[in-house]
C-alpha positions as CSV (number, residue, x, y, z in Angstrom):
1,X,127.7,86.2,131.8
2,X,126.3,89.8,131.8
3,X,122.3,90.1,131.2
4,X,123.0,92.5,127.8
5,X,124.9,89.6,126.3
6,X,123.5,87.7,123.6
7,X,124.4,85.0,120.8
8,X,123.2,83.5,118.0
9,X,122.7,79.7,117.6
10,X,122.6,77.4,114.5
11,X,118.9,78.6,114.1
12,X,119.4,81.9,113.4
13,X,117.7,82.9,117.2
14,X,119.3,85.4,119.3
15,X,119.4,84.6,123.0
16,X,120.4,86.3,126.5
17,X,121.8,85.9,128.8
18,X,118.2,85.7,130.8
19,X,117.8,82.6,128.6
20,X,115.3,84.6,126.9
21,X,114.1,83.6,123.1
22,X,113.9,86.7,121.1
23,X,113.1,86.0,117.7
24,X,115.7,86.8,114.9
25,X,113.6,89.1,112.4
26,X,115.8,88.4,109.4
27,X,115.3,84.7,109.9
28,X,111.9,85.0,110.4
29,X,111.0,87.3,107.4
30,X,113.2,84.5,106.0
31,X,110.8,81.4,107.0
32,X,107.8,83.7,106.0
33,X,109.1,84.2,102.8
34,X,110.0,80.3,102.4
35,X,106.2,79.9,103.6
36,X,104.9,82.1,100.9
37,X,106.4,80.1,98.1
38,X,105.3,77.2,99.4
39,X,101.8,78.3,99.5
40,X,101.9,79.4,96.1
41,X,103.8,76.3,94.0
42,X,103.0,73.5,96.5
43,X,99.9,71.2,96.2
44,X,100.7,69.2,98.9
45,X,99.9,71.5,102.1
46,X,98.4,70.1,105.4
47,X,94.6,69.4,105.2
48,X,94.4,69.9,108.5
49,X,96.0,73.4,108.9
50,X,93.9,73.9,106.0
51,X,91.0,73.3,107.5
52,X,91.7,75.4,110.7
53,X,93.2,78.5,108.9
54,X,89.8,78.3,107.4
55,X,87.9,77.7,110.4
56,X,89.4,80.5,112.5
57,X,89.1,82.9,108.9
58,X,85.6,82.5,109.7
59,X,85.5,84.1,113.6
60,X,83.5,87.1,114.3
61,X,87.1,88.5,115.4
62,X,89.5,89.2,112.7
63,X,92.5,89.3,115.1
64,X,91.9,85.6,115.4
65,X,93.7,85.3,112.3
66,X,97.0,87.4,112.8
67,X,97.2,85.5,116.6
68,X,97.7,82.0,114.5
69,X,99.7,83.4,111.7
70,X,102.1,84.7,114.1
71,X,102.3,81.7,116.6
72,X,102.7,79.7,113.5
73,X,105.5,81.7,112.5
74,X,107.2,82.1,115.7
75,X,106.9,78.2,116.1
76,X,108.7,77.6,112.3
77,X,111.6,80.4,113.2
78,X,112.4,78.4,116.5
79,X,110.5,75.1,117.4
80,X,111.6,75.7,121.2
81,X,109.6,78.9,121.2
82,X,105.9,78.1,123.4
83,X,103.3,79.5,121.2
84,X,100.7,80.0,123.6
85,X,102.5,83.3,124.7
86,X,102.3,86.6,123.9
87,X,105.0,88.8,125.8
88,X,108.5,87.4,126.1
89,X,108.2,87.9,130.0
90,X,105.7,85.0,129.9
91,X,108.1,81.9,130.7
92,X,111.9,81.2,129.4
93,X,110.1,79.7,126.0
94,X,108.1,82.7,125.7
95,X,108.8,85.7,123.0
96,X,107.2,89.1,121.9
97,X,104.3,88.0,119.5
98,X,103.0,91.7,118.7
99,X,106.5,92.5,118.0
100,X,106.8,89.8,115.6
101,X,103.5,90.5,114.0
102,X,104.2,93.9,113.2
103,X,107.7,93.8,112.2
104,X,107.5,90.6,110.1
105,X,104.2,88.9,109.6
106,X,101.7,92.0,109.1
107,X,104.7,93.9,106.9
108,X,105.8,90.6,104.7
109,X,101.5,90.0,104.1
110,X,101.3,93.5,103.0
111,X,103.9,93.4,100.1
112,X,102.6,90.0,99.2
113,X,98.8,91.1,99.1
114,X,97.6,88.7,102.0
115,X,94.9,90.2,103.7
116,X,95.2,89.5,108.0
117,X,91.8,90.5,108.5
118,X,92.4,93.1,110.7
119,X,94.0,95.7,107.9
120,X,96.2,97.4,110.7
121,X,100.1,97.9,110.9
122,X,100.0,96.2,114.2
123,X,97.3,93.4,113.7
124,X,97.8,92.6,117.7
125,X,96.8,96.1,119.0
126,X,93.8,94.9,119.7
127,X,92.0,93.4,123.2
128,X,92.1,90.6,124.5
129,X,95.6,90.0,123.2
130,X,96.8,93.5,123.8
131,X,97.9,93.4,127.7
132,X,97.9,89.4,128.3
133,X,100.9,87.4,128.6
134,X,99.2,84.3,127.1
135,X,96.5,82.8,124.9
136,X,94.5,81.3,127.6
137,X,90.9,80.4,128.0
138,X,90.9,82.9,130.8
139,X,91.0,85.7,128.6
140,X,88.0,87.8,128.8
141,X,86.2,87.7,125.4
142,X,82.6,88.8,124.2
143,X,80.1,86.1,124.4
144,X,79.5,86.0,120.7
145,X,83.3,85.0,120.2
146,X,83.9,82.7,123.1
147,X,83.2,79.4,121.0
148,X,85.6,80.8,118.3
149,X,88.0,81.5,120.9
150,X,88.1,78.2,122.2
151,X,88.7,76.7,119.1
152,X,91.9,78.9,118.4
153,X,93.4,78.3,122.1
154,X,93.1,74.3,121.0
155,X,94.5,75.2,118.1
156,X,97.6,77.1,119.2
157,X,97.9,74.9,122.0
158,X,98.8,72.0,119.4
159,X,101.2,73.9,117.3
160,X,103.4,73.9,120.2
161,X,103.5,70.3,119.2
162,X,105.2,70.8,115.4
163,X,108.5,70.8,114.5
164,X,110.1,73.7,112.7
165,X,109.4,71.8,109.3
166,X,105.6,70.8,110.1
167,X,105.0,74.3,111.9
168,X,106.5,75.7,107.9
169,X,103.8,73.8,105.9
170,X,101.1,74.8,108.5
171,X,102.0,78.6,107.8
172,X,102.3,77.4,104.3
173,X,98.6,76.4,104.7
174,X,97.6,79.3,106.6
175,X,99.3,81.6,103.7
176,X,97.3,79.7,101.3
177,X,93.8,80.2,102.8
178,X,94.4,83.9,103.6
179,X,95.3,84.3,99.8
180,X,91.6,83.5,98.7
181,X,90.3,86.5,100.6
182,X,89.3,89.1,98.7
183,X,91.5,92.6,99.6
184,X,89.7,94.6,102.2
185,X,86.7,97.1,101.5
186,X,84.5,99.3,103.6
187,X,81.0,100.5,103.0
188,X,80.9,104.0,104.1
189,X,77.2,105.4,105.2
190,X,78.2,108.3,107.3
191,X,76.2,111.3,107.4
192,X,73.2,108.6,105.0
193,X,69.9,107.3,105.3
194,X,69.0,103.7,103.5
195,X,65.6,103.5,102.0
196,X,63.7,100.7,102.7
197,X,62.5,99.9,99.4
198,X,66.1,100.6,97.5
199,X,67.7,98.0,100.2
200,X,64.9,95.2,99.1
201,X,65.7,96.1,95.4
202,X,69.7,96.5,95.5
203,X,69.6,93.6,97.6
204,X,67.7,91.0,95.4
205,X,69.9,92.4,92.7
206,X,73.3,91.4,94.3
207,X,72.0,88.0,95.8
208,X,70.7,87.2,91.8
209,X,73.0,88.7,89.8
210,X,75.9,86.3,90.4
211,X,74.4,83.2,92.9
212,X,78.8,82.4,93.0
213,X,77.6,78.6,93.6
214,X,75.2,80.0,96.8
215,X,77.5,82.4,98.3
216,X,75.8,85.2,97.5
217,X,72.3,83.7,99.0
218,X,74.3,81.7,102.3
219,X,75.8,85.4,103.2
220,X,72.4,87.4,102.8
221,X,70.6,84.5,104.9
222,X,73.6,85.1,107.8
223,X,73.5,88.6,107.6
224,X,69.7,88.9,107.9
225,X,69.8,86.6,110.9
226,X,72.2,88.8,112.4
227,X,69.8,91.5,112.8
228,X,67.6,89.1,114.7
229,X,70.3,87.1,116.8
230,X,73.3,87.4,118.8
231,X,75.2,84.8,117.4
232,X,74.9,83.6,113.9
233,X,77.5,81.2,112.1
234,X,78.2,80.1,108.7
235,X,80.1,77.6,106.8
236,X,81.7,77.5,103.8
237,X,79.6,76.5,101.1
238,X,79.9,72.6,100.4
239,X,81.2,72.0,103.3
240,X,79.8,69.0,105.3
241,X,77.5,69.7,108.0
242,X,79.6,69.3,111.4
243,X,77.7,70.9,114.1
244,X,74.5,71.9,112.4
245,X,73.1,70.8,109.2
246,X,72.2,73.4,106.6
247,X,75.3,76.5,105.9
248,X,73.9,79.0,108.5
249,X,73.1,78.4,112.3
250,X,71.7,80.3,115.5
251,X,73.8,79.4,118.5
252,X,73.2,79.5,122.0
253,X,75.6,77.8,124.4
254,X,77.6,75.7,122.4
255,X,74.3,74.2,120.0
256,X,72.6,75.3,117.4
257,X,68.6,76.4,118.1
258,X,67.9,76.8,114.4
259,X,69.6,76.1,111.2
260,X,68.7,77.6,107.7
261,X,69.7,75.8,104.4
262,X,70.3,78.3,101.6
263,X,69.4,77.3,97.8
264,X,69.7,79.0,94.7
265,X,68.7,76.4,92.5
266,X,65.1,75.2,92.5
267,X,64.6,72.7,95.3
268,X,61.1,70.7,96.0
269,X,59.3,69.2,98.7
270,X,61.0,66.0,99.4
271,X,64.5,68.3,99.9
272,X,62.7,70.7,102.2
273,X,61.5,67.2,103.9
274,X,65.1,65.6,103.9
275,X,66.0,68.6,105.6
276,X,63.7,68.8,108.4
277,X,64.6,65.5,109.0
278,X,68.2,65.9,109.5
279,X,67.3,69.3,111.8
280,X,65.9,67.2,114.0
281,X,68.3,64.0,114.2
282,X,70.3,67.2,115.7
283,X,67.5,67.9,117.8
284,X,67.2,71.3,116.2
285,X,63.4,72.1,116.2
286,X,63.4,75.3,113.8
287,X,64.4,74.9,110.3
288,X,64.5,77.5,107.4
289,X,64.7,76.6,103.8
290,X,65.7,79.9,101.4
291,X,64.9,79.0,98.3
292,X,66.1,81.8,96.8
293,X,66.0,80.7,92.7
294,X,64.8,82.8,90.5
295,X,63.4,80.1,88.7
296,X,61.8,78.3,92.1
297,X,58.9,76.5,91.3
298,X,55.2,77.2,94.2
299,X,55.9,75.3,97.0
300,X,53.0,73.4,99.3
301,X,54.3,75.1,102.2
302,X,51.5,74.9,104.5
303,X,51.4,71.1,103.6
304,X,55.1,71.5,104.1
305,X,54.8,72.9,107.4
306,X,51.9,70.6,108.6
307,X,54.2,67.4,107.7
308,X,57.2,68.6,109.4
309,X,55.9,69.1,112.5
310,X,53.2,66.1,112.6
311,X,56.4,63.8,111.7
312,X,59.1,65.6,113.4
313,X,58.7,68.2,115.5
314,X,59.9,71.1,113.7
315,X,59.1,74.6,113.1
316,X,59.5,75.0,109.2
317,X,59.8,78.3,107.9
318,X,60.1,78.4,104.3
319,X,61.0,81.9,102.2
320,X,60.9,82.5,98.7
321,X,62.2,85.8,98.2
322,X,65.5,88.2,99.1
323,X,62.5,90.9,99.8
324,X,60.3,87.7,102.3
325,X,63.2,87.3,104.3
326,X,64.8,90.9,104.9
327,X,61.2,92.4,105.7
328,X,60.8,89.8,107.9
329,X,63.9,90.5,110.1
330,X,62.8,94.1,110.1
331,X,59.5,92.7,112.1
332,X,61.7,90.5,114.5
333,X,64.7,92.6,115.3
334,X,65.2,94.7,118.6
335,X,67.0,97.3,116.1
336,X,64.6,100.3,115.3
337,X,64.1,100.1,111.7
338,X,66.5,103.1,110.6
339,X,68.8,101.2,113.1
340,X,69.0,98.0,111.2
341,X,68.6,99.6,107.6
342,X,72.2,101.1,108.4
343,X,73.2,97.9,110.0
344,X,72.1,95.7,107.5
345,X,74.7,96.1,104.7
346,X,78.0,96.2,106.8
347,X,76.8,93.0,108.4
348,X,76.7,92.0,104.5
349,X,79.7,93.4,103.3
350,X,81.5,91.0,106.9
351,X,79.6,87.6,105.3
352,X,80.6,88.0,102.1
353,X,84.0,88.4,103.1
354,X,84.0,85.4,105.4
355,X,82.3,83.7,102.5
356,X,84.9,84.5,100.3
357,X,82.8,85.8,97.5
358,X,84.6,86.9,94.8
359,X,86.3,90.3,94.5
360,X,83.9,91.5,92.2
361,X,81.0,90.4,94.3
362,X,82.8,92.2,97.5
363,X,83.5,95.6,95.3
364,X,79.6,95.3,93.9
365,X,78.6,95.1,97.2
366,X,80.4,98.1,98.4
367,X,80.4,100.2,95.4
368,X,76.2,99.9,96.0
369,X,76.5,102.1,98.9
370,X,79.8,104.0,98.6
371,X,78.7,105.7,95.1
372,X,75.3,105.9,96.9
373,X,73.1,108.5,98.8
374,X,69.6,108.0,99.2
């Protein structure tokens, strides 16, 4: 048989003659298509995809997400396809994935309004996915992503487990996720200065304005630790603690040095207390309570303070205020203070989204500084 001949099979996949998988992009956009109505009308989607569409949402790389929405897909079209690859020269179960992303999956998302997270045509144009043949953990990624990374090798590893139905409800569940992001916005301070003072202000605003059940408060808590620390991690609000207690953590290595737990409703001694005590069953010995309420009754914090570490051997830090916190960071970071005033609101405008505040929180946000020149 001749190397350009190819055929199509029950599934709607061509193969060659090289015994090849190229995906069919008519049954593809057809599978994504089912996927999308699924996501829209069913209740009854995988927790479990769920969970690690939401999970990977969260990396500090947004081409996380596109790399599982197109495995995902790839493994729905043709369950023989190996999702761990990313050029078709890879193995005999191996197809083009950024050709598949652009053509189908980052076209279909756009007419449908799902945000990818990486807003480009071609959502895998972008290292370390751009010259590799597979999703391996020898891919050579920053260290503030490498945990993140790990997770979503394990994670594409077991769709190559699915069948083409279970692989369709996962992207149904990935489809579903991706639809609670808010639409992509940029804060544009070229050619500004922040003031100092306007930042406090504008910020305490924001973070009081609309608390969105302690979004607002958990992102502003992340984002000021940002300025401070290499890597800083959130979950979604409610979420049980898995990892960390508390909604935002420092990491180094694979634990978490210090954890912060974020309130915007009045809190009192015994719940700083409960929490101290859960930092260090984890064996975390800083804590930070925010209690951020506008309505937050004085707090013995000293006494606090004293009591935490005589009983548990934690460092307790315990701020009151959006203006406490932020100057602060100011004090702590390596950033020179015009440095980290610019800095300050994209890191933000990236917590809010991966906090999924809602889309008039996110345009608030952006509108502060895009309308804005100090």
């Amino acid at each position: 048989m001749p190397a350009w001949y190819s055929s199509r099979d029950t599934s709607g996949v061509a193969t060659s003659g090289r015994s090849k998988l190229r995906i069919d992009r008519v049954a593809a956009t057809e599978r994504l298509n089912q996927a999308l109505q699924l996501s829209e009308q069913s209740s009854r989607l995988p927790p479990e995809w769920i969970e690690r569409s939401r999970c990977i949402s969260q990396a500090a790389s947004g081409t996380f997400v596109p790399v599982l929405g197109t495995a995902l897909l790839a493994k729905a079209t043709d369950p023989r396809v190996d999702p761990t690859t990313l050029k078709s020269r890879a193995s005999d179960r191996a197809y083009s994935a950024r050709g598949l992303a652009k053509d189908v999956l980052a076209k279909c998302c756009k007419q449908a309004g799902i945000d990818l997270g990486t807003g480009g045509d071609e959502p895998l144009n972008n290292q370390p996915f751009l010259s590799a043949e597979r999703i391996t953990l020898d891919l050579n990624v920053h260290q503030n992503v490498r945990a993140d990374f790990a997770y979503l090798v394990e994670t594409v590893r077991k769709i190559d487990s699915l069948d083409a139905d279970q692989a369709l409800a996962a992207l149904s569940a990935f489809l579903r996720v991706r639809r609670d992001v808010p639409p992509s916005v940029e804060v544009d301070l070229s050619g500004r200065t922040v003031d100092l003072l306007e930042l406090l202000q504008r910020t305490s605003a924001f973070v009081g304005a609309d608390p969105e059940g302690g979004k607002r408060g958990q992102a502003f808590i992340a984002a000021t630790l940002g300025l401070v620390f290499e890597e800083v991690r959130t979950k979604l609000v409610n979420d049980p603690s898995r990892g960390w207690p508390g909604d935002v953590g420092v990491i180094q290595g694979r634990h978490a040095t210090l954890a912060a737990e974020v309130r915007q409703k009045p809190v009192g001694g015994e719940d700083v207390l409960g929490f101290v005590s859960r930092c260090a069953r984890r064996d975390i010995r800083r804590a930070v309570v925010a209690a951020l309420a506008g309505n937050q009754l004085p707090l013995p914090i000293a006494e606090l303070q004293a009591k935490a570490w005589r009983d548990h051997g934690v460092s307790l830090t315990v701020w009151l205020s959006v203006e406490q916190v932020l100057q602060a960071a100011l004090v702590l970071t390596h950033l020179s203070v015009p440095d980290a005033l610019l800095k300050f609101p994209r890191l933000m405008l990236e917590r809010i989204r991966e906090l999924r505040v809602s889309r008039e929180g996110l345009t608030a946000w952006a509108a502060v500084f895009s309308s804005h020149q100090t």
